[in-house]
C-alpha positions as CSV (number, residue, x, y, z in Angstrom):
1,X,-11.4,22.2,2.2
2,X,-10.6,19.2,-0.7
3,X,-9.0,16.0,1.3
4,X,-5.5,15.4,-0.1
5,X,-4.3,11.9,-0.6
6,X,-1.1,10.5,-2.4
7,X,-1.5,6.7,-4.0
8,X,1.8,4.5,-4.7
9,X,1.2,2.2,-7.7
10,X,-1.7,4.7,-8.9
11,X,-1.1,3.4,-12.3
12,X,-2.6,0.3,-12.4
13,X,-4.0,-2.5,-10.6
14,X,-5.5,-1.7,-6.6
15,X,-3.4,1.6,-7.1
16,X,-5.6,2.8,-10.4
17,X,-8.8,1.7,-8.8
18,X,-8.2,3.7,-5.3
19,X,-7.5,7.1,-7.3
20,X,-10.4,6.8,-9.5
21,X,-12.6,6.1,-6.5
22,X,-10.9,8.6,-4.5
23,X,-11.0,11.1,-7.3
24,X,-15.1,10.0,-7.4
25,X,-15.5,11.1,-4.0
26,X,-13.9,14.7,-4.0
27,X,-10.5,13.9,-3.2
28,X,-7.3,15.9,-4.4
29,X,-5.4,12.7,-5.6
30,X,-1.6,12.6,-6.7
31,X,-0.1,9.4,-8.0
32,X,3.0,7.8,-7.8
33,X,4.8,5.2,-9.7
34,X,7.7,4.3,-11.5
35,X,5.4,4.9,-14.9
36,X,4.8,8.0,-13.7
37,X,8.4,8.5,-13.4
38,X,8.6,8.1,-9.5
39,X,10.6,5.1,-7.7
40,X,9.3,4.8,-4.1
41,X,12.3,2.8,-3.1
42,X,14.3,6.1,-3.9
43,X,15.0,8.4,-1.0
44,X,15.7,11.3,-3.2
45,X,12.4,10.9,-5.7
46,X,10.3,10.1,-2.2
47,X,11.2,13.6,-1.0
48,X,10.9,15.8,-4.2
49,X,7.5,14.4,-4.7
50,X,6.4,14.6,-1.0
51,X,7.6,18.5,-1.0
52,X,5.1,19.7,-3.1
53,X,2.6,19.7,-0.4
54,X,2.6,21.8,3.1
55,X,-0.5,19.0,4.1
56,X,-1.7,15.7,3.7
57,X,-4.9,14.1,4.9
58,X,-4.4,10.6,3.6
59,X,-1.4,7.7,2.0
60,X,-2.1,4.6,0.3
61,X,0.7,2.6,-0.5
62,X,-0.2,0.1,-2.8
63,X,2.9,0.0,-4.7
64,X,4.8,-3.6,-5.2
65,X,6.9,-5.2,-7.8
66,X,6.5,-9.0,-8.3
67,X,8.7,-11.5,-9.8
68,X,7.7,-15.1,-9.8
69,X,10.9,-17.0,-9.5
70,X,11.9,-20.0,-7.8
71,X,13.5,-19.5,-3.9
72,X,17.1,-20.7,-5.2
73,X,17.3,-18.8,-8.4
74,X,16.0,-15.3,-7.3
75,X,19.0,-12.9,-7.9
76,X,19.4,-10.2,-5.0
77,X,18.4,-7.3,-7.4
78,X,15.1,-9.6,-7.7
79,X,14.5,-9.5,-3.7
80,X,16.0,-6.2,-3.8
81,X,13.3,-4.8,-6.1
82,X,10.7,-6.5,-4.3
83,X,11.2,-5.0,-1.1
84,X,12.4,-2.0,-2.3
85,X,9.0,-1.1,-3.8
86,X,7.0,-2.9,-1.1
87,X,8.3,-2.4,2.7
88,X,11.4,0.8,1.5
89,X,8.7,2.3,-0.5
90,X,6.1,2.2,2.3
91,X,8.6,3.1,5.0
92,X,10.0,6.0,2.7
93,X,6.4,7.5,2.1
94,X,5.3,6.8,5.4
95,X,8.0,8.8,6.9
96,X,7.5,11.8,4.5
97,X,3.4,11.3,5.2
98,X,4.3,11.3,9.0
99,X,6.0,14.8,8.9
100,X,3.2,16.3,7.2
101,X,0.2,14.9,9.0
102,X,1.4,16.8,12.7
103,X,-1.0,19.2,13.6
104,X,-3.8,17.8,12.3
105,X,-3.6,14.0,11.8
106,X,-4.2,11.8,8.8
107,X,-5.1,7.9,7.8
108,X,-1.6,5.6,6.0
109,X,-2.9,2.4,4.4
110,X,-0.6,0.1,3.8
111,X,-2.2,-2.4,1.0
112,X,-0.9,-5.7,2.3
113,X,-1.7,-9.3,0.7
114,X,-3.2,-12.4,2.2
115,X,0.1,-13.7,1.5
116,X,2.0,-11.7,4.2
117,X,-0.8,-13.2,6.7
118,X,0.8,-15.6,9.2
119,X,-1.2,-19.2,8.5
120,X,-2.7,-18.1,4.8
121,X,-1.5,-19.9,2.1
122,X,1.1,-19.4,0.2
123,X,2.5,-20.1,-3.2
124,X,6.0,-21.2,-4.4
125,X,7.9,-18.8,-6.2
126,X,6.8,-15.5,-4.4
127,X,9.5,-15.7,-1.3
128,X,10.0,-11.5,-1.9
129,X,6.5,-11.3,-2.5
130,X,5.4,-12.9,0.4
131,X,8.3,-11.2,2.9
132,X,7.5,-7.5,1.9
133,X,3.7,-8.2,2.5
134,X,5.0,-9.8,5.8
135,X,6.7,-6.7,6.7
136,X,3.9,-4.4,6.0
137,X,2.0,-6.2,8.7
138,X,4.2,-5.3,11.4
139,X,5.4,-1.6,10.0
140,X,1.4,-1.0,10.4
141,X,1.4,-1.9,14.2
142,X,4.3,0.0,15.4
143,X,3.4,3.1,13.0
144,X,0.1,2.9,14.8
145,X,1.3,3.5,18.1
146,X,4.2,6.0,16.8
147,X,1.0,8.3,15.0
148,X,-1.6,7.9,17.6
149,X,0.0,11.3,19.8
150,X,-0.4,12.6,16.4
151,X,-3.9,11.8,15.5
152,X,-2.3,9.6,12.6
153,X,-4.2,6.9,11.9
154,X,-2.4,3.4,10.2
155,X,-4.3,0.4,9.3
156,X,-3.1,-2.5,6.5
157,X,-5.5,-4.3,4.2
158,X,-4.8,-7.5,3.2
159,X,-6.8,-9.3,0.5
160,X,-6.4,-12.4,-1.5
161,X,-6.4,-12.8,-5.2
162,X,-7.6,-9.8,-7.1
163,X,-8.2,-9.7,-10.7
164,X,-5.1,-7.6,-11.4
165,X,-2.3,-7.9,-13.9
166,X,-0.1,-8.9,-10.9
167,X,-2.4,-12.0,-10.2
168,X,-1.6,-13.3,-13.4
169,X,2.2,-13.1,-13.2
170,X,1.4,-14.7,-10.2
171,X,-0.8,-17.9,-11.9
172,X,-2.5,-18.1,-9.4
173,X,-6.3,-20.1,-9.6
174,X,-9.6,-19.9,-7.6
175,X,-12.2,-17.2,-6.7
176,X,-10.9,-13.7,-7.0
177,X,-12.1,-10.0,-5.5
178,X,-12.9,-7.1,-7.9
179,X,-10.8,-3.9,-7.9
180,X,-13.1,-2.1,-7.3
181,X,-14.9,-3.5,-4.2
182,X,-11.0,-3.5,-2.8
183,X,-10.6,0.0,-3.6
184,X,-13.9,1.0,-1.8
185,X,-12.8,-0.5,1.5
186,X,-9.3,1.0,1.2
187,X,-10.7,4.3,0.9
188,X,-13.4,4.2,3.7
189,X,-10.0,3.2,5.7
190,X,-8.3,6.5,4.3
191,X,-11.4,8.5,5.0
192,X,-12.6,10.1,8.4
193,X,-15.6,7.8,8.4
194,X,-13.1,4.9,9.8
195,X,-12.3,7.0,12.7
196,X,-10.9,5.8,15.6
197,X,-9.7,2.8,13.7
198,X,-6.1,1.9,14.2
199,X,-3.5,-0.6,14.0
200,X,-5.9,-3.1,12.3
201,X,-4.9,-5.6,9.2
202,X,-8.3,-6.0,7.3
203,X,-8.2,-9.8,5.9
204,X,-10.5,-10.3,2.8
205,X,-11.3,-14.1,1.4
206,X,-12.1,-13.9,-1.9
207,X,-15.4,-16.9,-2.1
């Protein structure tokens, strides 16, 4: 039987890169994001796109929004539509991937940043950024032990610059990972072949 796996922020960037390679490897892959006229951060649109399916073998949330604004001037619709589409979006999807993994398990990623790493560096500008990343850290432990009865399966990645649109809103400067050799990690971590792996936060240094 195909493997089934939803993507947040197919569209472009990390998002674009996971489906193509998923879709490379056999996989039954449905995309979501706001250009494809679903908001993640919307409980409603979460749960008519989640009900088309009686299964699901994998979720990768890669969807974010950024917006590069200094700490004092970020508006709350800003940080609102930061986390919304980060940590909401992956808690919303999660949830929804959850109820329709029992019985037969599954693999959530949660693509993560080395900005939400504890001690990494960060950059001015990016506090919604930075605190959604943050929260997908932690989301991934506890989900982890809630899905392990379950045979559900939730790891994080959490790389540094990659050459995405998103990095250049970002202006950020220095060595910088491919999309694609993120993408093939992400979906060995979706895949059965990471099995028993759980709870982990995969950093990657670009060099």
């Amino acid at each position: 039987m195909t493997a089934r796996a939803v993507v947040t922020g197919g569209s472009g960037g990390i998002g674009l890169a996971v489906v193509e390679a998923m879709r490379g490897r056999g996989w039954e892959v449905t995309s979501l994001s706001r250009r494809e006229g679903c908001d993640v951060s919307d409980e409603a649109q979460v749960r008519s796109a989640f009900a088309r399916f009686d299964a699901l073998d994998a979720l990768v949330h890669c969807a974010q929004v950024l917006i590069k604004r200094p700490f004092a001037e970020t508006s709350a619709s800003d940080w609102d539509d930061q986390l919304g589409a980060g940590l909401r979006g992956a808690f919303l999807c999660s949830r929804e991937a959850f109820r329709l993994m029992r019985g037969h398990g599954g693999s959530i990623v949660l693509v993560s940043s080395l900005s939400g790493v504890t001690g990494a560096e960060k950059f001015a500008g990016m506090a919604g950024y930075v605190a959604a990343k943050s929260g997908l850290a932690g989301l991934t432990e506890v989900l982890a032990v809630e899905g392990r009865p379950e045979r559900i399966r939730v790891n994080a990645i959490s790389p540094g610059a990659v050459d995405t649109a998103m990095l250049r809103i970002a202006g950020v400067e220095g060595p910088r990972l491919q999309r694609a050799e993120v993408a093939r990690l992400i979906v060995w971590l979706a895949s059965r072949d990471s099995e028993p792996l759980s709870g982990a936060n995969l950093r990657l240094d670009p060099h």
